[in-house]
C-alpha positions, -999 to 999 in steps of 0.1 A, spaced: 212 323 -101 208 288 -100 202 266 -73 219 233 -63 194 209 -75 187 231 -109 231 233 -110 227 194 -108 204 191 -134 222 212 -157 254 193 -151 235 162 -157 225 170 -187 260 182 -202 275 150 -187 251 129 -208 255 150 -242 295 158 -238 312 133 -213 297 99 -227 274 92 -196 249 63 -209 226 56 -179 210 85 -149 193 61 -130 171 53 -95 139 53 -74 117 77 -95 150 93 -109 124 91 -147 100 109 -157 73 120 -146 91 129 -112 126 137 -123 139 127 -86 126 135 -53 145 165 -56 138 175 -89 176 169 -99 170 147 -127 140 161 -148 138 164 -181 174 145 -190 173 122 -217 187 91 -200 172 88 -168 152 55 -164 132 42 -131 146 16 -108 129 -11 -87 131 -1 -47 156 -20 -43 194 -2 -33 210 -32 -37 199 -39 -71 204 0 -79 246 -2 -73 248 -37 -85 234 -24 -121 260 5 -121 289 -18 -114 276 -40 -146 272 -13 -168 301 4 -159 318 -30 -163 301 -33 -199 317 -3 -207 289 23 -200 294 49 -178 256 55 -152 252 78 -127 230 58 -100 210 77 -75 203 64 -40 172 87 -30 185 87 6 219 80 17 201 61 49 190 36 26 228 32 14 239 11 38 228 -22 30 248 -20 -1 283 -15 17 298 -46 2 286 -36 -31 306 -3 -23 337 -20 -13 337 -41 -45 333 -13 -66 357 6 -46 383 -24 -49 376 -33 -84 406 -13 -101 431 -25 -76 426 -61 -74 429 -61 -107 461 -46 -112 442 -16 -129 425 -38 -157 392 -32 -148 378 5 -139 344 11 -131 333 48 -141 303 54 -122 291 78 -99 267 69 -70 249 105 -61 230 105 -28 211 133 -7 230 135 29 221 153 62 198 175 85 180 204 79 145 193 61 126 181 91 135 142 77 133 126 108 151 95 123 149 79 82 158 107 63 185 127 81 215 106 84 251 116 73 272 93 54 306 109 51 328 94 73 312 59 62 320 68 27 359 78 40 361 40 58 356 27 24 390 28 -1 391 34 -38 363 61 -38 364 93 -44 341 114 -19 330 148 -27 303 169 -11 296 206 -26 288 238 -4 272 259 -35 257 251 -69 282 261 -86 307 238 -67 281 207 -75 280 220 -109 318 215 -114 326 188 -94 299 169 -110 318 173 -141 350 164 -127 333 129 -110 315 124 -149 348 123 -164 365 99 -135 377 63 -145 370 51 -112 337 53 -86 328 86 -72 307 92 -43 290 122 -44 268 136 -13 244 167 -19 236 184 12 198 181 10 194 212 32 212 234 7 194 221 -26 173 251 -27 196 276 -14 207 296 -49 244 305 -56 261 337 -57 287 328 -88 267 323 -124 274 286 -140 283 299 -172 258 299 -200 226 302 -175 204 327 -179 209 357 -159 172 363 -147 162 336 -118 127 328 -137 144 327 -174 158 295 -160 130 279 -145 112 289 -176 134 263 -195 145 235 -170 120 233 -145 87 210 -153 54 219 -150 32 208 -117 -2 184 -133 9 166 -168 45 162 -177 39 141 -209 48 166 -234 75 187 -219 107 187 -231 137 205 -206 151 233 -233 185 235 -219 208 265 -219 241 265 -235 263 260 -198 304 251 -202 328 235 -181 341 246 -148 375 240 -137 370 227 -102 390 193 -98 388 169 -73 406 171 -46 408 208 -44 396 230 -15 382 261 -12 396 294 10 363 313 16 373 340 35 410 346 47 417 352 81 446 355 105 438 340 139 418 307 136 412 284 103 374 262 105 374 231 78 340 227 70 321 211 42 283 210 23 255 221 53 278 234 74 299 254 54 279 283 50 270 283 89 309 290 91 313 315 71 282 335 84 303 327 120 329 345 107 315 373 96 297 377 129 332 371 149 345 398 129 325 418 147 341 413 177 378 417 160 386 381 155 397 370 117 386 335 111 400 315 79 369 297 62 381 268 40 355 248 23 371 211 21 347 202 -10 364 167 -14 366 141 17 385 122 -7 414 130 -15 416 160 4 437 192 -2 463 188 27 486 217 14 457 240 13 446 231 49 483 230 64 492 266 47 462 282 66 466 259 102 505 270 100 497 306 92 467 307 121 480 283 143 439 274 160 421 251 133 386 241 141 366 213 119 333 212 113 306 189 104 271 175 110 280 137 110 284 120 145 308 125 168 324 94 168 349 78 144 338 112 127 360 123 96 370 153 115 390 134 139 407 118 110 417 156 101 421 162 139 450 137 139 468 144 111 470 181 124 482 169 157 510 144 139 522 170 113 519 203 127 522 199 166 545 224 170 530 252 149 498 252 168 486 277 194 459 259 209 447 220 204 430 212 171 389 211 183 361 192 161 324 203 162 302 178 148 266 163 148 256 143 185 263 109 189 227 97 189 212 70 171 184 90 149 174 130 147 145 135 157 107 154 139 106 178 159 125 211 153 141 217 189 158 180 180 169 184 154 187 214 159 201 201 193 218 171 173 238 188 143 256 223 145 240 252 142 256 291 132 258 300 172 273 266 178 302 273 157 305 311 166 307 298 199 334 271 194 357 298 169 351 322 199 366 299 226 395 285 201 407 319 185 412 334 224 423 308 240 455 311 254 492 294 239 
């Protein structure tokens, strides 16, 4: 099976051959590195960009503008916030205009904990990316999800944001995209360059199809009874592995896997909190003015009177970097026990 970064790639590359992408650009997003995570490599329109961020989305607004459709690549999403009022711009753009003017471009960027960045290298940007309308926000749990949704943001008239969970870009998925080869190295074989010189390969890309995954749609992972957790990219599989261990213990946890911040599946999230009646959200962004208070909200406003117990959040520490060192890190964002501890407390705690 693929992983997320190979998944990436391959959606790339049919987004450049069958959805009209022109441009795949940003900081060593060309050869010979093919991106610092490998997701760009041997596509045929991938060009280098200066350092420069600001430069990086200013480029995609004029191309897409121009009537070219890029996908711009911000190798860290902690170096995307000097561009925010690029981002509202571009996010504004089809609005202010009275829908003359789209911009179809996506901005990709690598989000979150869980690679030892440290302080530079580790930031979330979800809820930032929520505070800023006109964008579409997705963030995939499994290749296959970032497969498909990077279809659905290729074919968008508007911008799409799309966050990879860096931590989960070598994790490989348990659902085939279709037209990958079935054996693990087959597929390496053909899409994965060679360490040393790089000048004469050429990718040899399988024959992969569409996936219908939309935006906008959530995901129920595992059905449950007595408590729903939200969750989305690192975190999601921590739930699920949660509640698989609660299960243990006879407690039957929904797992819904939000996949798009914006806009979200509402129905999908309201059918489970009715039916369990405990809802618990997860995330690794901070704490505060997090987009699971947002969610937190909306539950209390709508569905007050269906709930069991109060709607809980369980996010990242509201501290102003992560730190090197392993025992920090995992002391800031979630981890698996921090969640199977929080689902515990909710799904027993009295009406």
């Amino acid at each position: 099976m693929a992983n997320m970064a190979q998944a990436l790639r391959m959606a790339l590359h049919y987004a450049e051959e069958k959805l009209g992408v022109t441009d795949i650009f940003g900081e060593d997003v060309g050869p010979p590195l093919g991106g610092v995570f490998t997701c760009t490599q041997g596509l045929r329109t991938t060009w280098n960009s200066p350092l420069d961020e600001r430069g990086i989305i200013g480029m995609a607004m004029g191309i897409a503008l121009a009537g070219g459709r890029p996908i711009a690549e911000i190798q860290f999403c902690d170096y995307i916030y000097n561009t925010v009022d690029l981002l509202k711009l571009a996010g504004n753009t089809c609005w202010a205009s009275n829908g003359q003017w789209n911009l179809p471009m996506v901005v990709m960027t690598p989000v979150g904990s869980g690679i030892r960045g440290s302080i530079y290298h580790s930031h979330s940007f979800d809820a930032s990316a929520t505070h800023i309308p006109g964008w579409k926000i997705v963030m995939p749990s499994t290749p296959l999800d970032a497969y498909g949704l990077m279809l659905a943001a290729c074919k968008e008239q508007n911008p799409v944001m799309f966050l990879i969970p860096k931590a989960l870009m070598r994790i490989k998925g348990e659902e085939p995209i279709p037209g990958e080869p079935g054996e693990d190295k087959a597929l390496s074989r053909l899409i994965d360059a060679p360490l040393g010189d790089r000048s004469q390969w050429k990718a040899q890309w399988p024959d992969t199809g569409e996936v219908g995954i939309d935006i906008g749609q959530a995901k129920v992972v595992r059905e449950g009874r007595q408590v729903t957790v939200v969750s989305y990219g690192r975190t999601m599989p921590l739930c699920r592995s949660a509640a698989e261990v609660l299960a243990g213990e006879g407690v039957d946890a929904e797992v819904l896997d939000l996949r798009t911040l914006w806009p979200y599946d509402w129905a999908t999230l309201k059918a489970s909190i009715e039916k369990t009646g405990r809802v618990l959200f997860v995330n690794e962004d901070t704490e505060v003015t997090n987009f699971g208070e947002h969610l937190v909200r909306r539950t209390t406003d709508e569905l007050f009177y269906q709930l069991l117990a109060p709607p809980k959040l369980l996010a990242g520490k509201f501290v102003p970097g992560i730190g090197l060192a392993d025992t920090l890190e995992t002391a800031s964002v979630p981890q698996e026990h921090d969640v199977v501890q929080a689902l515990r407390e909710l799904a027993t705690q009295a009406p």
